[in-house]
C-alpha positions as CSV (number, residue, x, y, z in Angstrom):
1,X,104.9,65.2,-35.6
2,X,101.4,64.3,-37.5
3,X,101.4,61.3,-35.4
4,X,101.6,62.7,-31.8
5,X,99.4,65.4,-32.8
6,X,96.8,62.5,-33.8
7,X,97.6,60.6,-30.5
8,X,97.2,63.8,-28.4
9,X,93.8,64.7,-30.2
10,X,92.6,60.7,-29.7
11,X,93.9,61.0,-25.7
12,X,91.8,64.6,-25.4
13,X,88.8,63.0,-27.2
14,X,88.7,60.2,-24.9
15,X,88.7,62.2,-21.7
16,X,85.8,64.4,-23.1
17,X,84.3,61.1,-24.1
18,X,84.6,60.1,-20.0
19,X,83.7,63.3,-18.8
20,X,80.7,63.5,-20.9
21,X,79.8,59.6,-19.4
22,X,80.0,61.1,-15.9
23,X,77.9,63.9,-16.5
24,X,75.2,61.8,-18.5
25,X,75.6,59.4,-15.2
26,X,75.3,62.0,-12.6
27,X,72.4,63.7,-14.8
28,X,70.4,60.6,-14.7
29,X,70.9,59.9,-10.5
30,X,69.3,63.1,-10.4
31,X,66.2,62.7,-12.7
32,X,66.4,58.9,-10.6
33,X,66.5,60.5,-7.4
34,X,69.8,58.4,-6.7
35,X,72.9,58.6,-5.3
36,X,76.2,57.1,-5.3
37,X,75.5,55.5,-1.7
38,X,71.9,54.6,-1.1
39,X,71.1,53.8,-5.1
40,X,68.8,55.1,-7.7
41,X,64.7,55.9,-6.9
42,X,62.5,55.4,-9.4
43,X,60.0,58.2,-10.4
44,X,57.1,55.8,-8.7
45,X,59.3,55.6,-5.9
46,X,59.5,59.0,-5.4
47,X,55.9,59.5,-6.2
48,X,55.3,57.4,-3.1
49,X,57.4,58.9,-0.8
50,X,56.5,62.2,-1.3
51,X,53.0,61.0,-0.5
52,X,53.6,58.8,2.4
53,X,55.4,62.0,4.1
54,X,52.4,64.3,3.0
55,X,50.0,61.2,4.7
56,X,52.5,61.2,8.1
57,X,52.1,65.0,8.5
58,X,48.5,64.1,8.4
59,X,48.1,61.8,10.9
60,X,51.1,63.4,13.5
61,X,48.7,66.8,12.8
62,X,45.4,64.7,13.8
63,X,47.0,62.9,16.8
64,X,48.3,66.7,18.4
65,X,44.8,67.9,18.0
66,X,42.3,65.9,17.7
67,X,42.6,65.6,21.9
68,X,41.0,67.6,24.7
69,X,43.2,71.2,24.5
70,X,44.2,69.9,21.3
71,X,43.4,73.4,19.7
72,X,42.4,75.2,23.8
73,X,45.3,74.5,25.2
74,X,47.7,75.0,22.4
75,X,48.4,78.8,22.4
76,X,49.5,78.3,18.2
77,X,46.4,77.0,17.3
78,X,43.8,78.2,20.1
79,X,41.0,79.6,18.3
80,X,39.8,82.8,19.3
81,X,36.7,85.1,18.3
82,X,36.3,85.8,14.6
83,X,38.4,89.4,13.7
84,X,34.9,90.7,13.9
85,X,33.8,89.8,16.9
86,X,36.9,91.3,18.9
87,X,34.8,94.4,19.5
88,X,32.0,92.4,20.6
89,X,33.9,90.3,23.2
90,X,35.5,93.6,24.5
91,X,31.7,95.3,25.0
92,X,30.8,92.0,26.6
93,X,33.0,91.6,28.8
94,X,33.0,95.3,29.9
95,X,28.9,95.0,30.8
96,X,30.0,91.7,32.9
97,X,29.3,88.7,30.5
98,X,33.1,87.4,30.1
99,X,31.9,84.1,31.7
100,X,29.9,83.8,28.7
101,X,32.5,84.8,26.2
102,X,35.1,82.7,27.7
103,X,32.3,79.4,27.5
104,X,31.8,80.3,23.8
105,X,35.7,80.2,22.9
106,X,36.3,77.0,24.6
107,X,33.3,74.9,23.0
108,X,34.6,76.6,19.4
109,X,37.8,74.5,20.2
110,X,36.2,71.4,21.5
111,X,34.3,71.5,17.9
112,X,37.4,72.4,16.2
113,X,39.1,69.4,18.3
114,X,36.4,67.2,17.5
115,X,36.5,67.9,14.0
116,X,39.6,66.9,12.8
117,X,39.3,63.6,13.8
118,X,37.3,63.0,10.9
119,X,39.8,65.2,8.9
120,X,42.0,62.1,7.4
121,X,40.2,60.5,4.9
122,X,39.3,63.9,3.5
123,X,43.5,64.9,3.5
124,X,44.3,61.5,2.3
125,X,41.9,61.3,-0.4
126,X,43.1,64.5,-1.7
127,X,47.0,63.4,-1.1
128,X,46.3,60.3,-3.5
129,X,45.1,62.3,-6.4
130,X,48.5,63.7,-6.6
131,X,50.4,62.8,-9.9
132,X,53.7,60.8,-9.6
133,X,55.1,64.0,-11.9
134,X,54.1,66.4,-9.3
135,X,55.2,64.6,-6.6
136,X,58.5,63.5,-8.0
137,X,59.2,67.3,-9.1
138,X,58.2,68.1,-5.3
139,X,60.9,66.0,-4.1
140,X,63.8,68.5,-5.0
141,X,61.8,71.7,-3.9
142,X,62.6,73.8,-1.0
143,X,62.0,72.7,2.6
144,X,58.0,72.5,2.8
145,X,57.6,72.5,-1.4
146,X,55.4,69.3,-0.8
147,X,53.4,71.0,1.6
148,X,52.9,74.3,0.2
149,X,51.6,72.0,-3.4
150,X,48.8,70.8,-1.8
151,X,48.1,73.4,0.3
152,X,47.8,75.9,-2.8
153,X,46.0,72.5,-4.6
154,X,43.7,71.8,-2.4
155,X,42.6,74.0,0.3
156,X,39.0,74.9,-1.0
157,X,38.3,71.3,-2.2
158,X,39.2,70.2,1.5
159,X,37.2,73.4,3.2
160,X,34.0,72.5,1.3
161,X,34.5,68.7,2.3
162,X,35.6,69.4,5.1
163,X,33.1,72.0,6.2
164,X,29.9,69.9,7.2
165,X,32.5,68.0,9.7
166,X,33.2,71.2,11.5
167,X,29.3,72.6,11.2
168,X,28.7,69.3,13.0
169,X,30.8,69.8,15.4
170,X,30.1,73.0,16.6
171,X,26.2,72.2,16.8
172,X,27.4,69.2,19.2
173,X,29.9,71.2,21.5
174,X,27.1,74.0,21.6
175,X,29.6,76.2,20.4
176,X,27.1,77.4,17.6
177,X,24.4,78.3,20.8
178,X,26.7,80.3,22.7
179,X,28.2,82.1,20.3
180,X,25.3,82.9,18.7
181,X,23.5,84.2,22.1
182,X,27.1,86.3,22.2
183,X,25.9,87.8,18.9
184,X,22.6,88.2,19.7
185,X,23.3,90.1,23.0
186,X,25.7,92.4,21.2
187,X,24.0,93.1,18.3
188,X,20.8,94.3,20.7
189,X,23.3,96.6,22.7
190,X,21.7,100.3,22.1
191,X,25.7,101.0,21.5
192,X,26.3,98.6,18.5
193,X,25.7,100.0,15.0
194,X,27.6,97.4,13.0
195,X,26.4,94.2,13.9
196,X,28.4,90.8,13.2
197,X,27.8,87.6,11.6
198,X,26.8,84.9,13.6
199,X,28.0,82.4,11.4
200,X,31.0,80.2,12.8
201,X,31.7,77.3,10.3
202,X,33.3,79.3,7.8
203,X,35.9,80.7,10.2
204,X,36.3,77.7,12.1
205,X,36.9,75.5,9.4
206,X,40.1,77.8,8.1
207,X,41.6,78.0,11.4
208,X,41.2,73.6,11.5
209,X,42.8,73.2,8.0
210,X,45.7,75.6,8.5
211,X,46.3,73.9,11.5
212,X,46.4,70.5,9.9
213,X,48.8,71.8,7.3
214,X,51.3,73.4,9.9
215,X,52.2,69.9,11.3
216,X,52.2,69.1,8.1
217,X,54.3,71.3,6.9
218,X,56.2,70.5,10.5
219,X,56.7,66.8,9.4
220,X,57.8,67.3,5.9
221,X,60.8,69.3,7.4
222,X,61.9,66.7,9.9
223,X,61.4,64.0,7.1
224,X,63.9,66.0,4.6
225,X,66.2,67.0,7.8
226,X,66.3,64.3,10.2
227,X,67.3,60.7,9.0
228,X,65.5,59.4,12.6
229,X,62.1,60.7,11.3
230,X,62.2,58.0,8.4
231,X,60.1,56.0,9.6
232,X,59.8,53.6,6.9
233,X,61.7,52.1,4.1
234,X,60.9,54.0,1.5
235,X,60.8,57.2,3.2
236,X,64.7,56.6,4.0
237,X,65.4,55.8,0.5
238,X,63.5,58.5,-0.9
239,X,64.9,61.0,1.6
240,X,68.1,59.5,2.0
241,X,69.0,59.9,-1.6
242,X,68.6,63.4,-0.9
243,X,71.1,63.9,2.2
């Protein structure tokens, strides 16, 4: 009796033993970012690929609208008068001047348009000071975790760089001149008591970089959801491991 209650403990042992191994196993394809089928990632691998999608929402963000009616013709991204400046465009166009209003709101997109073209480096720059711990931790977050990161990371450091870009661009377009005539003519209306802020590159600036980080946000979910928008190898081992 001593005996088969000695062999039964040993057998039980054994199978917690093996059970223990699988969980250990499993445990560590997670924290490797493997699986059974496409084999483990390493926590630089991971890094990378978290980046590299971050870098492809970039560019497929840059290449949509850094065109003519990149920003215009887009009705999700056409940029419209500042909130405070609704008022305004409503008087003006009311006393005749919507030709002038209308002129004003298309060369704020051609600068907006303009601008991001020279958005990359400034994105990528800010994608590579990511840590391989963030990133890999980024890797099993929700559907646009990646995004939303460096969005909360680094939207004012990318504003300020990016902000002489867009005050460029809106002084080439003449988008600075005609708005600012806008203001002018409003603000000299016997009618207007609050007067506005002529000052575009602010606002202008926020509506580019949200933009940017839409198709960003856009390209992470296809990356994570779509096995055809792994467009490299890395990026389907990172991302496959995940499916």
């Amino acid at each position: 009796m001593l005996k088969r209650t000695i062999v039964l403990l040993a057998g039980a042992l054994v199978l917690h033993t093996a059970s223990q191994a699988q969980i250990l196993k499993k445990a560590a394809g997670i924290l490797n970012g493997g699986s059974s089928t496409t084999g483990s990632v390493t926590e630089n691998e991971a890094g990378l690929g978290i980046k590299e999608a971050l870098e492809k929402g970039v560019s497929a963000g840059i290449s949509l609208l850094n065109k003519q009616n990149g920003f215009f013709g887009n009705e999700l991204y056409k940029v419209l008068l500042p909130p405070d400046a609704l008022k305004a465009e409503r008087a003006l166009r009311s006393i005749g001047l919507g030709g002038e209003v209308d002129k004003a709101i298309l060369q704020i997109n051609r600068a907006a348009e303009q601008a991001v073209g020279f958005a990359k480096p400034i994105f990528v720059n800010a994608i590579k000071q990511m840590t391989i711990t963030d990133a890999l931790n980024l890797l099993r977050g929700g559907q646009r975790s990646a995004t939303d990161y460096f969005q909360n990371k680094t939207t004012e450091s990318l504003k300020t760089a990016f902000s002489p870009v867009i005050d460029s661009a809106l002084n080439k377009t003449s988008a600075t001149k005609y708005y600012g005539s806008l203001v002018t003519k409003y603000n000299s209306l016997p009618t207007t008591f609050n007067k506005i802020n002529p000052d575009l590159k602010g606002y202008v600036t926020e509506k580019a970089v949200q933009a940017l980080f839409d198709q960003i946000a856009k390209e992470e979910l296809a990356i994570r959801q779509n096995p055809a928008a792994r467009t490299s190898e890395l990026l389907k081992k990172v991302f496959g491991s995940k499916s």
